[in-house]
C-alpha beads as a LAMMPS data file, in Angstrom:
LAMMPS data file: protein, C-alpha beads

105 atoms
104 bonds

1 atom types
1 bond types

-500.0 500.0 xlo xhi
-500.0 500.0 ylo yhi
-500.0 500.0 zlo zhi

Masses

1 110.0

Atoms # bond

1 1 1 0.000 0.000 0.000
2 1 1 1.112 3.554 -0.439
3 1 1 -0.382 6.662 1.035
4 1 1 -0.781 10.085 -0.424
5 1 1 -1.514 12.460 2.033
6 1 1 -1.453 16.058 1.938
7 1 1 -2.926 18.590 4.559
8 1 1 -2.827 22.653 5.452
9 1 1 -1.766 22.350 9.148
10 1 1 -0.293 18.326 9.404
11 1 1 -1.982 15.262 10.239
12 1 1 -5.348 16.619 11.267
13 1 1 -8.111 15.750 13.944
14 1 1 -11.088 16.549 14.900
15 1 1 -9.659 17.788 18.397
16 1 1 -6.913 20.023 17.470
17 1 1 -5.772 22.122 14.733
18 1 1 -2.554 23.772 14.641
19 1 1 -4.028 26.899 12.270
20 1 1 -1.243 28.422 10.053
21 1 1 -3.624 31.269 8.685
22 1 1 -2.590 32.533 5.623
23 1 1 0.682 30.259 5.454
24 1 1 0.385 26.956 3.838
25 1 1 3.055 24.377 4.367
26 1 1 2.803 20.701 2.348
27 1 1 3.005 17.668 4.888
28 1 1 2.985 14.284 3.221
29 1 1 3.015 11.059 5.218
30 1 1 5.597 8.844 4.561
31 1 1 4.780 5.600 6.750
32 1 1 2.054 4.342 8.583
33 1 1 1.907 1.200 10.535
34 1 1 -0.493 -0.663 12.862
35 1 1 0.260 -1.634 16.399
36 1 1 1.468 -5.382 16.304
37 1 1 -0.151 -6.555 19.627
38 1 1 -3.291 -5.210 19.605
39 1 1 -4.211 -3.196 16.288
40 1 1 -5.263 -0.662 18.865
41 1 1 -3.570 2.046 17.393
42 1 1 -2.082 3.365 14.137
43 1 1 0.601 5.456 13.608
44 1 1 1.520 7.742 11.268
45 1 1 4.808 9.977 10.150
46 1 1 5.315 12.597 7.951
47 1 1 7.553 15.357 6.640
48 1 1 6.550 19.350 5.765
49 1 1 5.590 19.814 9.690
50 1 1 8.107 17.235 11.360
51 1 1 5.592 14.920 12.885
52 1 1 4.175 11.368 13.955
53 1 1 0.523 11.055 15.130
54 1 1 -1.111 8.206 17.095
55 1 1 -4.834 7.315 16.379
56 1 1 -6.644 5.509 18.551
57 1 1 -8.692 2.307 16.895
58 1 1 -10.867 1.836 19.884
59 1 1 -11.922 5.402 19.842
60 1 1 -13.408 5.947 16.345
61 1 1 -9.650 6.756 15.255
62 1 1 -9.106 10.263 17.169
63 1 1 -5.798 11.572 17.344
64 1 1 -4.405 10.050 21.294
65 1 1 -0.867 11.413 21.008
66 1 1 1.348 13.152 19.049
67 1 1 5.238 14.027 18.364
68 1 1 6.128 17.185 17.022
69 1 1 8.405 19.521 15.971
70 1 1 10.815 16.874 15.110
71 1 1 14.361 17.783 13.790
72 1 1 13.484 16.837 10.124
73 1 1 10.688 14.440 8.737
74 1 1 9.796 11.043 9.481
75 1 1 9.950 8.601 6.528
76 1 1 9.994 5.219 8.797
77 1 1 8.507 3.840 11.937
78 1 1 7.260 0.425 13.435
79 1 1 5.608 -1.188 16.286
80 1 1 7.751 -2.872 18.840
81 1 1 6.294 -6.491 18.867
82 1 1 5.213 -6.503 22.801
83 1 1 3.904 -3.394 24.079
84 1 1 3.077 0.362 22.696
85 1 1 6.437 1.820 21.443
86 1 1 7.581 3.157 18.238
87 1 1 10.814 3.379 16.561
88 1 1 11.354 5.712 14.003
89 1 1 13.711 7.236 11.885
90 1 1 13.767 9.779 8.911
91 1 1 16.091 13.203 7.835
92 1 1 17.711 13.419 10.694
93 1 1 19.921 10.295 10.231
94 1 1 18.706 8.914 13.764
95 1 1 16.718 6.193 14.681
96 1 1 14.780 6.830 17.768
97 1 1 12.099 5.198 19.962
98 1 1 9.177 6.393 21.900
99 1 1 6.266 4.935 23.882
100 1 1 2.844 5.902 23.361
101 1 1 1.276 7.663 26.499
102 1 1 -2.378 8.478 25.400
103 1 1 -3.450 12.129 26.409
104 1 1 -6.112 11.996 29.281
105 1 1 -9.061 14.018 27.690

Bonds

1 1 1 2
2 1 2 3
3 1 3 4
4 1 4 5
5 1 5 6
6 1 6 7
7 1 7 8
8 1 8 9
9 1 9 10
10 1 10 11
11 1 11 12
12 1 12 13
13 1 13 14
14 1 14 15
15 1 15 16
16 1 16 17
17 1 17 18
18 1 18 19
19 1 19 20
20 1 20 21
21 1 21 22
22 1 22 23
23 1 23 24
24 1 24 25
25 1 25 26
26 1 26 27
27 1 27 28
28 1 28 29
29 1 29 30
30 1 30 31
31 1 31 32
32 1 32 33
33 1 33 34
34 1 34 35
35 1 35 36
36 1 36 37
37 1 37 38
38 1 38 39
39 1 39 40
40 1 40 41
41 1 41 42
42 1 42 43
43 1 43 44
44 1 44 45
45 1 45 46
46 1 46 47
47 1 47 48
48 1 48 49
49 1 49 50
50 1 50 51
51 1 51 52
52 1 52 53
53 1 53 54
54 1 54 55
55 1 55 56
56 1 56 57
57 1 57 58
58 1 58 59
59 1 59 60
60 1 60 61
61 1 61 62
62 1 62 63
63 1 63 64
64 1 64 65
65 1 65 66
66 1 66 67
67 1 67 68
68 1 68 69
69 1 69 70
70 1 70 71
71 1 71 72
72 1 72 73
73 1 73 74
74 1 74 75
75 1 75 76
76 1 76 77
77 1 77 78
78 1 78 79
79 1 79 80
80 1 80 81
81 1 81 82
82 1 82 83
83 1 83 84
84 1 84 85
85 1 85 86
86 1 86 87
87 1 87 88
88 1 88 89
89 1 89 90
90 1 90 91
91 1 91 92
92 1 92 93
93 1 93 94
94 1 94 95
95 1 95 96
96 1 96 97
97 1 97 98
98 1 98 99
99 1 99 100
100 1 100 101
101 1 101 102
102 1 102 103
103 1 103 104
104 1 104 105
């Protein structure tokens, strides 16, 4: 599968928005994976903003957490096999991790 994906103001919600006004910059996702022990969540990374969005499957897909601002885009990430962390790497020749810590709405 490949995903085209361009948007205003990044990966966009229904909860949040991060209005540029008058500015438009081009985010494209570059990967997007499913969580391996649970398909609870999918994850998404892009470049143009510098981000990678979590959506919840159990909650009609909202947005549950987000990194942003990242150094340069993301163009990889994956699903550790056991539990709800992310490794991901893109332009800033690093491959990192994270673990997914749902917002409390």
């Amino acid at each position: 599968f490949f995903f085209f994906f361009q948007a205003e103001d990044g990966i966009r919600d229904a909860q949040e928005s991060r209005g540029l006004g008058d500015v438009y910059k081009r985010q494209y996702v570059y990967c997007a994976q499913f969580s391996k022990n649970s398909n609870q969540y999918i994850a998404a990374g892009c470049s143009g903003l510098n981000e990678i969005k979590v959506f919840d499957a159990k909650n009609r897909y909202q947005s549950c957490c987000s990194m942003k601002d990242i150094k340069k885009g993301c163009f990889s990430l994956d699903f550790a096999n056991q539990g709800n962390r992310i490794a991901f790497g893109g332009g800033n020749c690093m491959v990192q991790y994270c673990e997914i810590m749902p917002q409390n709405k």
